[in-house]
Biotite code that builds the C-alpha atoms (Angstrom):
import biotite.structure as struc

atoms = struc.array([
    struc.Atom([60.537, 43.705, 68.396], chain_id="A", res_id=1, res_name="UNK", atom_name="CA", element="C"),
    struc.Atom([59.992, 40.700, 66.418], chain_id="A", res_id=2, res_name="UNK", atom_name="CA", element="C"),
    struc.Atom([56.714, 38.647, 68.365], chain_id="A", res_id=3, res_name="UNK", atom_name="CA", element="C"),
    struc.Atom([56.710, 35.928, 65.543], chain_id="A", res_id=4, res_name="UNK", atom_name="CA", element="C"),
    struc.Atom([58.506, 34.831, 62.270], chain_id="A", res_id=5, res_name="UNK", atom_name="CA", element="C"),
    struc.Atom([57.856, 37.500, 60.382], chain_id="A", res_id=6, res_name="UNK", atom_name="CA", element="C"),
    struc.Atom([56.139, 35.017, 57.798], chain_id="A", res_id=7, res_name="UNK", atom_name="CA", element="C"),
    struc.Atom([53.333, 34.578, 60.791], chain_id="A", res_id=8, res_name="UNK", atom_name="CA", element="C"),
    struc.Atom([50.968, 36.910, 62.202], chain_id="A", res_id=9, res_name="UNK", atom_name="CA", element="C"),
    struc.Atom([51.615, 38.197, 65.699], chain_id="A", res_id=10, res_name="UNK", atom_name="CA", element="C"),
    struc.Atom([49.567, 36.331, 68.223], chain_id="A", res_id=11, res_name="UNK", atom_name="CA", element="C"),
    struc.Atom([48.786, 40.150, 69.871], chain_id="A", res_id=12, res_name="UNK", atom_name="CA", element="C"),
    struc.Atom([47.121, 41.248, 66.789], chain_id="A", res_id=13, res_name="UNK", atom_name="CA", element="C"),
    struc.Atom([43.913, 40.043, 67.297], chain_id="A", res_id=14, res_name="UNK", atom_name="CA", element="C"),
    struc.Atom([43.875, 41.479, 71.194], chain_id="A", res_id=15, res_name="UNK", atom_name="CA", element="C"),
    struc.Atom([44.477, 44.703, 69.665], chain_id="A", res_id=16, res_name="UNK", atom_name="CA", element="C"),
    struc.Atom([41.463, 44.610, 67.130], chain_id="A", res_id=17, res_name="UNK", atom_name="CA", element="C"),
    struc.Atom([39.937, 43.119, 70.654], chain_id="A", res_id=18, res_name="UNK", atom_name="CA", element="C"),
    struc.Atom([40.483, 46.205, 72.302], chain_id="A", res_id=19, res_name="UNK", atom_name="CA", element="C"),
    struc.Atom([40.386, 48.644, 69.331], chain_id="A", res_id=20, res_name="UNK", atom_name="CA", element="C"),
    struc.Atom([36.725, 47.383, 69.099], chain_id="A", res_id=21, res_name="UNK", atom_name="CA", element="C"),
    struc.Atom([35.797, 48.266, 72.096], chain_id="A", res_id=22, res_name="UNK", atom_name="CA", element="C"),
    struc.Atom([38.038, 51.626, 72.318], chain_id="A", res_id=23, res_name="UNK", atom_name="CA", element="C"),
    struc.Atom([36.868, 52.732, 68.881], chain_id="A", res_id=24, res_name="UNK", atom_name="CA", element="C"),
    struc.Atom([33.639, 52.159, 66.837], chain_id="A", res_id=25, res_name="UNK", atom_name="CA", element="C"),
    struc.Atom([35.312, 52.337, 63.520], chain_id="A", res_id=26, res_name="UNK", atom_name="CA", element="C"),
    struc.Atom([39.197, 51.565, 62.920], chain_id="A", res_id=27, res_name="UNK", atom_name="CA", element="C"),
    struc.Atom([40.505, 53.617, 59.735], chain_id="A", res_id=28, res_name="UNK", atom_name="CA", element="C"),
    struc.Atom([43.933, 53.323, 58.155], chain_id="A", res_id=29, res_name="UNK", atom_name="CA", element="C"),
    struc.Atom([45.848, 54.806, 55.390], chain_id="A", res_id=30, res_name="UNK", atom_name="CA", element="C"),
    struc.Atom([48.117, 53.116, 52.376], chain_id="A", res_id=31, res_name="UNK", atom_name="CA", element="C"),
    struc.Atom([50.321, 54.148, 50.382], chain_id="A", res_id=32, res_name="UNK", atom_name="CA", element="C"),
    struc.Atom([50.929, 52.894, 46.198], chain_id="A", res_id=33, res_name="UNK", atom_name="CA", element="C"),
    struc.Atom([54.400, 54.972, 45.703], chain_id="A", res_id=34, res_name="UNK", atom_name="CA", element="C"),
    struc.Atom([55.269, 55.452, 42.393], chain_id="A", res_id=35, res_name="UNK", atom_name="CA", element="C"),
    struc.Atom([59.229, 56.338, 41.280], chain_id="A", res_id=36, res_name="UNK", atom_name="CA", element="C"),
    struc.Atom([60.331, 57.742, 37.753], chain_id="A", res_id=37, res_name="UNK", atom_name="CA", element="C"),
    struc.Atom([61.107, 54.140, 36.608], chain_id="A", res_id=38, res_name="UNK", atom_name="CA", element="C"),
    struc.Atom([57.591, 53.114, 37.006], chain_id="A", res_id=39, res_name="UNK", atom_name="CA", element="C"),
    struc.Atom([58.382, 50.841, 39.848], chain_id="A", res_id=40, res_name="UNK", atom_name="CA", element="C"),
    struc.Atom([56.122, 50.375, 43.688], chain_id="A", res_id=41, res_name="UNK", atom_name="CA", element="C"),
    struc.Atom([57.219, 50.834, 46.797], chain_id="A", res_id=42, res_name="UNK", atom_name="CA", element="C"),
    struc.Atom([56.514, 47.709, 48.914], chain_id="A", res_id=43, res_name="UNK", atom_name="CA", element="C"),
    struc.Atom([57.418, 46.991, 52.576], chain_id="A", res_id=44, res_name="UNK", atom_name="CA", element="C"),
    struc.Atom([57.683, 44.016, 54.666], chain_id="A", res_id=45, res_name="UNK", atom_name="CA", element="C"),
    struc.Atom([56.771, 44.404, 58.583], chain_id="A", res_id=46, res_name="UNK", atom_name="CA", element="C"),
    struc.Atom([57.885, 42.037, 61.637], chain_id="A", res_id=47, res_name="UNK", atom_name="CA", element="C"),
    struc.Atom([54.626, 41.165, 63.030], chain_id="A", res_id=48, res_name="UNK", atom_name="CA", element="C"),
    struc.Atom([52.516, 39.999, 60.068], chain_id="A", res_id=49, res_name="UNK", atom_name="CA", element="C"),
    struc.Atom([53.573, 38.136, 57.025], chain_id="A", res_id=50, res_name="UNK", atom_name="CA", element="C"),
    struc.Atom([54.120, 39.392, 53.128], chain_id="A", res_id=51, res_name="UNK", atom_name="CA", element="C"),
    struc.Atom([54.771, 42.740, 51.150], chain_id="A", res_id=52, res_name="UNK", atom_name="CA", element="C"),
    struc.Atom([52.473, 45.422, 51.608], chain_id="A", res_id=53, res_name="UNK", atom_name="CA", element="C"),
    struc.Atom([52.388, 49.014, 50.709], chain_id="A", res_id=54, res_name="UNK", atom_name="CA", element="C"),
    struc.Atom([53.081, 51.287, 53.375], chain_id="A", res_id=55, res_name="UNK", atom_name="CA", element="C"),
    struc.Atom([51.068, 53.007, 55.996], chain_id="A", res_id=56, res_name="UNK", atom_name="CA", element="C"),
    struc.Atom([49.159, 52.561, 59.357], chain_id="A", res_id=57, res_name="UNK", atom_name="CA", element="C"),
    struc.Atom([46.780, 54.011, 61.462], chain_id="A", res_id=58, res_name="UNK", atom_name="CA", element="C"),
    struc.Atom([44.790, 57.244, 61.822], chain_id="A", res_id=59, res_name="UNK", atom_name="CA", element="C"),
    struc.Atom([44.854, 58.753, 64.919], chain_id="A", res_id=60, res_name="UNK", atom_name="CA", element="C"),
    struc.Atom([42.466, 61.030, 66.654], chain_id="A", res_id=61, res_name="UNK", atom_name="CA", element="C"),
    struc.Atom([42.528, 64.397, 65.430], chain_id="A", res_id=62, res_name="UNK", atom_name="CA", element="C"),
    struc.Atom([44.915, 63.408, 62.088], chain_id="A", res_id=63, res_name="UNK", atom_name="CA", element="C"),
    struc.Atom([43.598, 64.296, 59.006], chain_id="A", res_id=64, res_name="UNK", atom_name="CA", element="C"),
    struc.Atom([44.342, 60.750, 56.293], chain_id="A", res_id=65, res_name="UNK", atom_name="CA", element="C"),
    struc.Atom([47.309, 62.666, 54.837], chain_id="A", res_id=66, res_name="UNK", atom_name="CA", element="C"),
    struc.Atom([48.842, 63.593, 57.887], chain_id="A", res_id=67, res_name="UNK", atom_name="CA", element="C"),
    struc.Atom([48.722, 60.022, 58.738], chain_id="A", res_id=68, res_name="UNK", atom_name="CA", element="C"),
    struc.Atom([49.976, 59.174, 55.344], chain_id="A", res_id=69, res_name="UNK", atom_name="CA", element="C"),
    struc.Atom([53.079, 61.292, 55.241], chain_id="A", res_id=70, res_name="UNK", atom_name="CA", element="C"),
    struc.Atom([54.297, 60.133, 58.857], chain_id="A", res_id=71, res_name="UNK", atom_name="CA", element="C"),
    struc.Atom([53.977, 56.423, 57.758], chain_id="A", res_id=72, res_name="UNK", atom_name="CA", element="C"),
    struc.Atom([55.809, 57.167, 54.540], chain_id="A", res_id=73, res_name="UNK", atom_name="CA", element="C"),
    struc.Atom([58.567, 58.941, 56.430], chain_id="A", res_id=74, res_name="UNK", atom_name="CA", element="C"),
    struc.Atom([58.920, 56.201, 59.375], chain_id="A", res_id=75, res_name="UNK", atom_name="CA", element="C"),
    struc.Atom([58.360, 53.246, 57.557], chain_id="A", res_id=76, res_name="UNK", atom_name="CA", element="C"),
    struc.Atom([60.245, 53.919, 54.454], chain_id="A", res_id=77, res_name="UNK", atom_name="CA", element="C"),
    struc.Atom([62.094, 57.285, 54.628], chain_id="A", res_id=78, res_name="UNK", atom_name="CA", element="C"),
    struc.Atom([59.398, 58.734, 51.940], chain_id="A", res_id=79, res_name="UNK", atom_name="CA", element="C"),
    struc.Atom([59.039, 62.168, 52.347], chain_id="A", res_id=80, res_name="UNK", atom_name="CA", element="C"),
    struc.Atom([55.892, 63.644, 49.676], chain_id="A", res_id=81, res_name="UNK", atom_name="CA", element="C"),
    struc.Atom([56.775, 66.331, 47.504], chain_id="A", res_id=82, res_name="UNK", atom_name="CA", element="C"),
    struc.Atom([53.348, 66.742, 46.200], chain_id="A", res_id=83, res_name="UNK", atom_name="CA", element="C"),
    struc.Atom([49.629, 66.061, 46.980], chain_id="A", res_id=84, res_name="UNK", atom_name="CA", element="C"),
    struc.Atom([49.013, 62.313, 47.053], chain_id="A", res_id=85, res_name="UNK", atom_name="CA", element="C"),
    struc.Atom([46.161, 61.312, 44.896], chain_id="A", res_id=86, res_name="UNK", atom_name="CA", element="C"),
    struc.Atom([43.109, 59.438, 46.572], chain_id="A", res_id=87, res_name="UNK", atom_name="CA", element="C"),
    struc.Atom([42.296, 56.061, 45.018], chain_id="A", res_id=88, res_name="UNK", atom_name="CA", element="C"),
    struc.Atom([39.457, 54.539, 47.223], chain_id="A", res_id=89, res_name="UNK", atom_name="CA", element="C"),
    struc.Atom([38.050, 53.872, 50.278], chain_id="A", res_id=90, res_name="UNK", atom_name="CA", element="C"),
    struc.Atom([37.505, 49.668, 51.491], chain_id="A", res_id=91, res_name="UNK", atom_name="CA", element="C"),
    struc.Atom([36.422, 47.827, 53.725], chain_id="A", res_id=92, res_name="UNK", atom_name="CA", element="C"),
    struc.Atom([39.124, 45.604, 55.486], chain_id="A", res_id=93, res_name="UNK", atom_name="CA", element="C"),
    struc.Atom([36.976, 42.246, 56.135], chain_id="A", res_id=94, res_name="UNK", atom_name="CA", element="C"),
    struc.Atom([40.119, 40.228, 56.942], chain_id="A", res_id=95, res_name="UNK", atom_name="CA", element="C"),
    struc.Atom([41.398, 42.487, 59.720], chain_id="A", res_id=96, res_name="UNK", atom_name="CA", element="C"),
    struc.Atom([38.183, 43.494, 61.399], chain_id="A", res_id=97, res_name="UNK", atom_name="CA", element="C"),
    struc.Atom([33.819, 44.755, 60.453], chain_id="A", res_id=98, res_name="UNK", atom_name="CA", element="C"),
    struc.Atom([35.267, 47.675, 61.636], chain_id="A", res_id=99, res_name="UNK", atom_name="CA", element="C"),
    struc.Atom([38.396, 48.378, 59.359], chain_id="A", res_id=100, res_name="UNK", atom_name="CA", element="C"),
    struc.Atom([38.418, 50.550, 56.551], chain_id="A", res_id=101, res_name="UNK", atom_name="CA", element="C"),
    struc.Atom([41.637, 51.363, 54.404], chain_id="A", res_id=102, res_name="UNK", atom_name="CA", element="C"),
    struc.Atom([42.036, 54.431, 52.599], chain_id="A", res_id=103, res_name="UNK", atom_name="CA", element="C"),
    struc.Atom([44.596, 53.899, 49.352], chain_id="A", res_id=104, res_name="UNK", atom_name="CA", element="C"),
    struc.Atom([46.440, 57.159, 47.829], chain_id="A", res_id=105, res_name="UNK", atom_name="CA", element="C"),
    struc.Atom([48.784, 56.873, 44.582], chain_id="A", res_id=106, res_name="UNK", atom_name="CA", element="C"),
    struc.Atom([51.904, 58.992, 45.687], chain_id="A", res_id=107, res_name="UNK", atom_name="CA", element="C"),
    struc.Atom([54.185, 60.076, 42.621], chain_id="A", res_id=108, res_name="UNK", atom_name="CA", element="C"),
    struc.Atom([55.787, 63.605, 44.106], chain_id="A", res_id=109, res_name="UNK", atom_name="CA", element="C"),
    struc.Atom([58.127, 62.166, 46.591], chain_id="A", res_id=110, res_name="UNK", atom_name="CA", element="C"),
    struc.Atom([61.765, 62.355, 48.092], chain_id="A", res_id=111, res_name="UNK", atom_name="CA", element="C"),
    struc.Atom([64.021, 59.636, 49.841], chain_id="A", res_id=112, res_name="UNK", atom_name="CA", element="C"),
    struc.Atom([66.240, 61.738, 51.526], chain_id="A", res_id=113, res_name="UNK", atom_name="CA", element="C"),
    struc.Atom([68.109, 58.856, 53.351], chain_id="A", res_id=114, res_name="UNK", atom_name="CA", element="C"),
    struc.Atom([67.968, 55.324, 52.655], chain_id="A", res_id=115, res_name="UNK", atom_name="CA", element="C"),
    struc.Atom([65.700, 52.889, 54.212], chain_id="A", res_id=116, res_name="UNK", atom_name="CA", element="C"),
    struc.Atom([67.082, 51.282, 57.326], chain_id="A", res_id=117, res_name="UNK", atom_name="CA", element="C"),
    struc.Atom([65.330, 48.097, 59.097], chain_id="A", res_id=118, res_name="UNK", atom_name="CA", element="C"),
    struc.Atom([63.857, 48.504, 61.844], chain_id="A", res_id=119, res_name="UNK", atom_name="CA", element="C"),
    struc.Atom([61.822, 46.603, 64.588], chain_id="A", res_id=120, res_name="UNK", atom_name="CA", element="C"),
    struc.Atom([58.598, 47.640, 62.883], chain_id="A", res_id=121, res_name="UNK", atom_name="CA", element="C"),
    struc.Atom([60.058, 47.479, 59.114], chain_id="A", res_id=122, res_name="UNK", atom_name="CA", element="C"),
    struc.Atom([62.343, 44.411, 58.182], chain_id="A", res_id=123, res_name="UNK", atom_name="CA", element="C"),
    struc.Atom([62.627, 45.479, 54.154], chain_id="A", res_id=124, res_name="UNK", atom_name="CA", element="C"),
    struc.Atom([61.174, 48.431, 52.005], chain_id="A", res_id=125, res_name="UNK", atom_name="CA", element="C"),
    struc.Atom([62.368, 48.508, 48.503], chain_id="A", res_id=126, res_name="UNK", atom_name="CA", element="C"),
    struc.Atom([61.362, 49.713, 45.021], chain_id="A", res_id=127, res_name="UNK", atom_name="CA", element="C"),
    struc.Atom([60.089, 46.689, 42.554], chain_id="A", res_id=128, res_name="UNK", atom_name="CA", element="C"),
    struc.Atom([59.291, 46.886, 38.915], chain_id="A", res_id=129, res_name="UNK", atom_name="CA", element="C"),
    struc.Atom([55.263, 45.241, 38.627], chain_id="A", res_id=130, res_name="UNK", atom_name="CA", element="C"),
    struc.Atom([56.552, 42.470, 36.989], chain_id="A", res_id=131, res_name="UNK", atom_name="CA", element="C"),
    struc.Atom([58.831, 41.411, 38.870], chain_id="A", res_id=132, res_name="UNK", atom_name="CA", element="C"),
    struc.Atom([57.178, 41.763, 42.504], chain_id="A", res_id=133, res_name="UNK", atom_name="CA", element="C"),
    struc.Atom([58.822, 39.762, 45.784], chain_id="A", res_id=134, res_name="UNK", atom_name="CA", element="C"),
    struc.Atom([57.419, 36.559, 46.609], chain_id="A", res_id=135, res_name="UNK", atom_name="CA", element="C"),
    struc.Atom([54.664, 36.917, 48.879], chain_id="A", res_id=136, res_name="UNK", atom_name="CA", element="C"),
    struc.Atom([52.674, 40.011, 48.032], chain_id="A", res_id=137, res_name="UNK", atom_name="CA", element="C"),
    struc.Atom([49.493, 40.372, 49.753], chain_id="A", res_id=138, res_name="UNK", atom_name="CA", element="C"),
    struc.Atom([46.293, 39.486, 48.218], chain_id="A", res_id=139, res_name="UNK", atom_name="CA", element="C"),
    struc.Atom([45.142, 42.834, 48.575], chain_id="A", res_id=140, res_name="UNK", atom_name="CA", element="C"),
    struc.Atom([47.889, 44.609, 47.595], chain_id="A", res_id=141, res_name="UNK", atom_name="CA", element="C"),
    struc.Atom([48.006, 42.569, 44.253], chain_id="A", res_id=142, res_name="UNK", atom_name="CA", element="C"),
    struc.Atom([44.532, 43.560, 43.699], chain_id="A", res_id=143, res_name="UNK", atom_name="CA", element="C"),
    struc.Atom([45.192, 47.173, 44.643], chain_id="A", res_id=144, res_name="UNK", atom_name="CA", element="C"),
    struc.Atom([47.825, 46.986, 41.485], chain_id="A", res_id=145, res_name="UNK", atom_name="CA", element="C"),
    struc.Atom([45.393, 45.296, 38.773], chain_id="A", res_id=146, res_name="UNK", atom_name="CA", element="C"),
    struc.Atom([43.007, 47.611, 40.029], chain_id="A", res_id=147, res_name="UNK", atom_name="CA", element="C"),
    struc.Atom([45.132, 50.894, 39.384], chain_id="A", res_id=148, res_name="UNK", atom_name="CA", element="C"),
    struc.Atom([47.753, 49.852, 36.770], chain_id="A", res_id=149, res_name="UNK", atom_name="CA", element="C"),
    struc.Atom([45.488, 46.600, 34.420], chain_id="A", res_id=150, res_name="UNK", atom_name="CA", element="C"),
    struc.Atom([42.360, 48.122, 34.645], chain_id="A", res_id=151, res_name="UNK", atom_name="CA", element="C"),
    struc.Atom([40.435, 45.991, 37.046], chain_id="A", res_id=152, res_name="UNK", atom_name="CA", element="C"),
    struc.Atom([37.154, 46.891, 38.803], chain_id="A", res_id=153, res_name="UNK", atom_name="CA", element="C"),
    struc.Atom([37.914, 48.254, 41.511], chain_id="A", res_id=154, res_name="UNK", atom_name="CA", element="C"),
    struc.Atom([36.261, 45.791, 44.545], chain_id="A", res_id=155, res_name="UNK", atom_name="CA", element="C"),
    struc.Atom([35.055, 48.028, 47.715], chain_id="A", res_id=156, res_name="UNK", atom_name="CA", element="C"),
    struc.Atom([37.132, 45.239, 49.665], chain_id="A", res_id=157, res_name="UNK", atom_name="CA", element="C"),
    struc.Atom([40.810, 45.366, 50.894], chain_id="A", res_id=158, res_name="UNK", atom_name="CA", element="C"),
])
């Protein structure tokens, strides 16, 4: 379900970092930089917050970080890894939460074995060369990219 333009944050979000603060003590999610033979990223674009990210979510209770990643991958973009991903960092998601920390893996072993279809979660996922990105990439995502692909320092925040 769509709760806002999908250029606007959901007004729910922040009752769910609310209640995740309370439920949890630290929040931990996973993200995905996916690679293809051509050189270009994988980026999606959700309903309830605004811009292109890379893909993943949450990390449930008793999910190890690439468990989490491959079911993300496979719901939100019909990914399905081939290979070990490769871990890139660890940061600190000050924008979302104290509490928030992002894992980032580079994925380059992968199969589509269906095409993406939109969903209620996912509005677009497609395959973009870096220089020639959709409009409205996320800050951090952009970083995420200088950092692994023009030699950036990496920053220990999302």
């Amino acid at each position: 379900m769509i709760l806002r333009s999908p250029d606007r944050r959901s007004p729910l979000t922040p009752l769910l970092h609310l209640y995740w603060r309370f439920s949890r003590g630290m929040t931990l999610g996973v993200r995905a930089c996916v690679v293809d033979a051509d050189g270009r990223l994988l980026l999606i674009r959700h309903s309830y917050t605004p811009g292109w990210h890379f893909p993943g979510g949450g990390v449930e209770v008793g999910q190890t970080v690439e468990e989490a990643l491959a079911v993300e991958l496979r719901e939100e973009a019909h990914v399905v890894m081939t290979g070990p991903p490769a871990f890139c960092g660890l940061f600190l998601n000050l924008r979302t939460s104290r509490r928030d920390h992002v894992a980032l893996f580079r994925v380059d072993a992968f199969a589509q074995p269906s095409p993406f279809v939109p969903t209620r979660e996912i509005l677009e996922a497609g395959f973009f060369p870096r220089d020639a990105l959709p409009e409205g990439v996320t800050r951090g995502t952009r970083e995420r990219i200088a950092e692994l692909f023009e030699g950036c320092p990496r920053s220990p925040h999302w």
